[in-house]
C-alpha positions in Angstrom: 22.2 -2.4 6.9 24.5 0.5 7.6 23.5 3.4 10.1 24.4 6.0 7.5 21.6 4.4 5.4 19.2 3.6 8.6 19.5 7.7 9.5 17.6 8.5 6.1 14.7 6.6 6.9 12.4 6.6 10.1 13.1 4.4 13.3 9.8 2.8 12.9 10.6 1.6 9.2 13.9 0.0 10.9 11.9 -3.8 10.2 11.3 -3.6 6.5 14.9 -2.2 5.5 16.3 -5.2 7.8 13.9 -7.5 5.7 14.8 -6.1 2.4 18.6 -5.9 3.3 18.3 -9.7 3.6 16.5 -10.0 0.4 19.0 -8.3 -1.3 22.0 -10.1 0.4 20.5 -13.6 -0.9 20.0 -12.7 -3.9 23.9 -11.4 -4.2 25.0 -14.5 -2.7 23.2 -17.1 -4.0 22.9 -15.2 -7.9 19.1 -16.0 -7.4 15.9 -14.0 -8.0 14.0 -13.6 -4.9 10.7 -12.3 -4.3 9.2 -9.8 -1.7 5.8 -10.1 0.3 3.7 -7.3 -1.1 4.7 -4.2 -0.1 3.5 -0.7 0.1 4.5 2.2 -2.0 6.8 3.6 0.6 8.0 0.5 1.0 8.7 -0.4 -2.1 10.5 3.3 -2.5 12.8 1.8 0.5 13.4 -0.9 -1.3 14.7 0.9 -4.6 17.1 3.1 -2.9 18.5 -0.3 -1.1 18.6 -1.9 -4.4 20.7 1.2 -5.8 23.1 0.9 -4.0 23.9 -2.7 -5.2 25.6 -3.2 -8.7 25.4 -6.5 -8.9 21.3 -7.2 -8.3 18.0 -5.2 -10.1 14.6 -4.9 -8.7 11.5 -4.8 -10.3 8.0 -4.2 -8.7 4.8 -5.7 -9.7 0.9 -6.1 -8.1 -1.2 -7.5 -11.0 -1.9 -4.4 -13.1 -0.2 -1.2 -13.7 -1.6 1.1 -11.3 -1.5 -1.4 -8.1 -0.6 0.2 -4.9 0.6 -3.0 -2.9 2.9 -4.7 -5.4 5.4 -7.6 -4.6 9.0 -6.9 -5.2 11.6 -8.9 -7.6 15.2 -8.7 -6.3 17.6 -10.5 -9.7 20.8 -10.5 -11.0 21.5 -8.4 -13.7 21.3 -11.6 -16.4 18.1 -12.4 -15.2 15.0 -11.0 -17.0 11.8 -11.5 -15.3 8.7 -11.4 -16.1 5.1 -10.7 -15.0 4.9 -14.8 -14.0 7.7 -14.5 -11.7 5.9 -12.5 -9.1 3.4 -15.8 -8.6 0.2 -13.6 -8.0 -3.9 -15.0 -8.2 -6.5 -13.1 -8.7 -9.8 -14.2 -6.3 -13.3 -13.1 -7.2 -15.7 -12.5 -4.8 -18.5 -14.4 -5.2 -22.1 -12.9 -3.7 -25.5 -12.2 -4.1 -24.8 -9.0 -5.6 -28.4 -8.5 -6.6 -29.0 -8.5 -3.1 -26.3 -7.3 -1.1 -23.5 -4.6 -1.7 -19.8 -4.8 -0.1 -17.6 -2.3 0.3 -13.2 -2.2 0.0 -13.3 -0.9 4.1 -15.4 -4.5 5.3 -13.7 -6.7 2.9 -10.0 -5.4 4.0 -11.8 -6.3 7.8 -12.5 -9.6 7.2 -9.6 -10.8 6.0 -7.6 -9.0 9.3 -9.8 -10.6 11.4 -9.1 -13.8 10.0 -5.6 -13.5 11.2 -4.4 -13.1 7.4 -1.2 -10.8 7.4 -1.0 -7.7 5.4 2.2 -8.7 3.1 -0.1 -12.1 1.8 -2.5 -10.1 -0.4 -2.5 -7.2 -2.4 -5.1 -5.0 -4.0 -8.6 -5.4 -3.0 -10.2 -4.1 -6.2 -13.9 -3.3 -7.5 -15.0 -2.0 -11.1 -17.9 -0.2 -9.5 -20.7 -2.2 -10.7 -20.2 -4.9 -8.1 -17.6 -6.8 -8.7 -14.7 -7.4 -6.2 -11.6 -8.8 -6.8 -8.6 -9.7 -4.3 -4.8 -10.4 -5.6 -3.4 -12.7 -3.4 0.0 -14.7 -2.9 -0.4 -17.6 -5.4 0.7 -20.0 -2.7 -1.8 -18.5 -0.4 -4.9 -18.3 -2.9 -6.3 -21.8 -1.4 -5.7 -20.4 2.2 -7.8 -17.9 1.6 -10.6 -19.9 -0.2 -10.4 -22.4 2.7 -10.7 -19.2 5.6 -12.6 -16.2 4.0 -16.5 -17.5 3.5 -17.7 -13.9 5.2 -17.7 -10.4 4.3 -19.7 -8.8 7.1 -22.8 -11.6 7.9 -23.0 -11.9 4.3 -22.1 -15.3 2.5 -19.1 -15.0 -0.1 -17.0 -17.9 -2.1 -13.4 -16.9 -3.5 -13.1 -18.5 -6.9 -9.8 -17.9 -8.6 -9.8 -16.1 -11.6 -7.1 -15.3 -14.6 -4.6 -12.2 -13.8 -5.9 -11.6 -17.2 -9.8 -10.7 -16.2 -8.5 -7.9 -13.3 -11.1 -5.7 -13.3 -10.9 -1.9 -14.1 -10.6 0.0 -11.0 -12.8 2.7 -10.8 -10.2 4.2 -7.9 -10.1 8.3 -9.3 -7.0 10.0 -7.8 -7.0 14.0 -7.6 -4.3 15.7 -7.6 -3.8 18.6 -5.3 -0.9 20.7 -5.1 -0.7 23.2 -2.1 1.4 24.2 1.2 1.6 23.1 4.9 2.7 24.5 8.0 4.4 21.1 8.6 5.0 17.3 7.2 2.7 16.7 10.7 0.0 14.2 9.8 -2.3 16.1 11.1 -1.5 19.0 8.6 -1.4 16.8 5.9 -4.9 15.7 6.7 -6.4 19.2 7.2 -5.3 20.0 3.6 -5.8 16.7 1.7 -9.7 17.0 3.0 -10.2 20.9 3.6 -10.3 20.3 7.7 -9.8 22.9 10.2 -6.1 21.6 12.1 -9.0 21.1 15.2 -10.9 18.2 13.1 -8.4 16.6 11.9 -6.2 16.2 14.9 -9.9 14.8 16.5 -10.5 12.6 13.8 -6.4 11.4 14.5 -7.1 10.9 18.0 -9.8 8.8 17.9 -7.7 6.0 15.9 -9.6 6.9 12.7 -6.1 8.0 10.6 -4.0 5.0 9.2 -0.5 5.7 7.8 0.4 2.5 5.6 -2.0 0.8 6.9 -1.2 1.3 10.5 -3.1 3.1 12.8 -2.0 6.3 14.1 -2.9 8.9 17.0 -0.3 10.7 17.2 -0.9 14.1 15.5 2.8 15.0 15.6 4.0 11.8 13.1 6.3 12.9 10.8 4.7 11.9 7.0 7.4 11.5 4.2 7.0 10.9 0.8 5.1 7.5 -0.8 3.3 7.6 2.7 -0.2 6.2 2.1 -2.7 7.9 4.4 -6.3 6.3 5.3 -9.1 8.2 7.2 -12.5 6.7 8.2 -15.3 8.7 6.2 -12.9 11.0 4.8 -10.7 8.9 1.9 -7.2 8.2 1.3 -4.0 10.2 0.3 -1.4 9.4 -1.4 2.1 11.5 -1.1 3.9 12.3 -3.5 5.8 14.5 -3.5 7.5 16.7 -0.6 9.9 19.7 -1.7 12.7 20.4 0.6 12.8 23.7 -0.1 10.5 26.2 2.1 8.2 28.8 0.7 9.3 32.8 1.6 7.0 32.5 4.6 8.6 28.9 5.7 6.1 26.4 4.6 6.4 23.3 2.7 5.0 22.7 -0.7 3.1 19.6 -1.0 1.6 17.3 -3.8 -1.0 14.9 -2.7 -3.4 11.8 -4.5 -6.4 12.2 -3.3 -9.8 10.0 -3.2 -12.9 11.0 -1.4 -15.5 9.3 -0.1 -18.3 9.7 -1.6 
């Protein structure tokens, strides 16, 4: 990929438009459809301003149900039409003594790190609030991950695959906040997302608590840009979504933010 189309994006996301470049060149050269690991929503917003600047391929983006953050991404020529098959997803249900025992999205997510599994194999790790937990997966990896995951936490679980078809509801509740920063710092975005003081949240940064896309930060300086998906330990999550590029009279930047809190 060109530098003129490297300079818009951040150093840091140098890997994924190299991987998506090469995506997008096979499926140019060889007139094929080709599919992405899943990917996160700024990734995927990468990948669409990569893909527009192709005629001859389309992309398409899907991660089991409508509202999925993590989706995989379809790369076709233009006579291909794909469809919701093509993205070769499973859906696993998590099978425990629910009666018993209650899981939650932040130890399920650990397990499956600490089995070595990589983030781009699986998608959405989904509950309908009543107890049931659902993970979309890589349908070539769904029998990896019965074979590894047998744990959430010392508690017993079984993966049994499942139709796409019975995806739970998620009871995930986004609110939407609209308000101004001092800076795109992470920092700042935290402080307003969750109503810190600038102290708390660089604290809460600095003690490896923050994740941007799933990676930990603790640097309070980072730069966030838009589709960034923000994480922080007892707080919630925050999605952004949009960043205006033009200042306020007194020089701030107007923000709009997802937010879920934890409850």
């Amino acid at each position: 990929m060109s530098l003129n189309v490297e300079q818009h994006f951040r150093p840091d996301e140098k890997p994924i438009i190299d991987d998506i470049s090469d995506w997008i060149s096979q499926a140019v050269l060889q007139y094929r459809p080709v599919l992405s690991i899943f990917l996160n929503p700024r990734q995927i917003y990468i990948a669409q301003n990569l893909v527009n600047q192709q005629d001859e391929v389309r992309m398409r983006s899907y991660g089991g149900f409508e509202e999925a953050e993590m989706q995989r991404v379809l790369i076709y020529p233009s006579y291909f039409e794909p469809s919701n098959d093509d993205f070769e997803l499973q859906l696993l249900e998590i099978n425990y003594p629910e009666k018993f025992a209650e899981i939650s999205h932040r130890q399920v997510l650990g397990t499956l790190f600490n089995q070595g599994v990589e983030r781009g194999t699986f998608g959405d790790i989904i509950t309908d609030g009543t107890g049931r937990w659902q993970i979309i997966v890589q349908k070539q990896m769904a029998s990896y991950f019965q074979e590894q995951v047998d744990r959430v936490g010392k508690l017993n679980i079984r993966l049994e695959p499942v139709e796409m078809t019975d995806t739970v509801n998620s009871e995930t509740d986004w609110e939407s906040i609209e308000t101004t920063v001092s800076s795109v710092r992470v920092d700042s975005i935290i402080a307003a997302a969750f109503n810190f003081s600038r102290n708390r949240a660089k604290e809460v940064i600095e003690k490896g608590y923050a994740q941007v896309n799933w990676a930990e930060t603790q640097k309070p300086d980072y730069l966030i840009v838009e589709h960034d998906l923000l994480s922080v330990r007892r707080a919630g999550r925050i999605r952004v979504d949009e960043i205006s590029s033009q200042p306020t009279k007194k020089g701030k930047v107007r923000i709009k933010l997802s937010v879920v809190t934890v409850n």
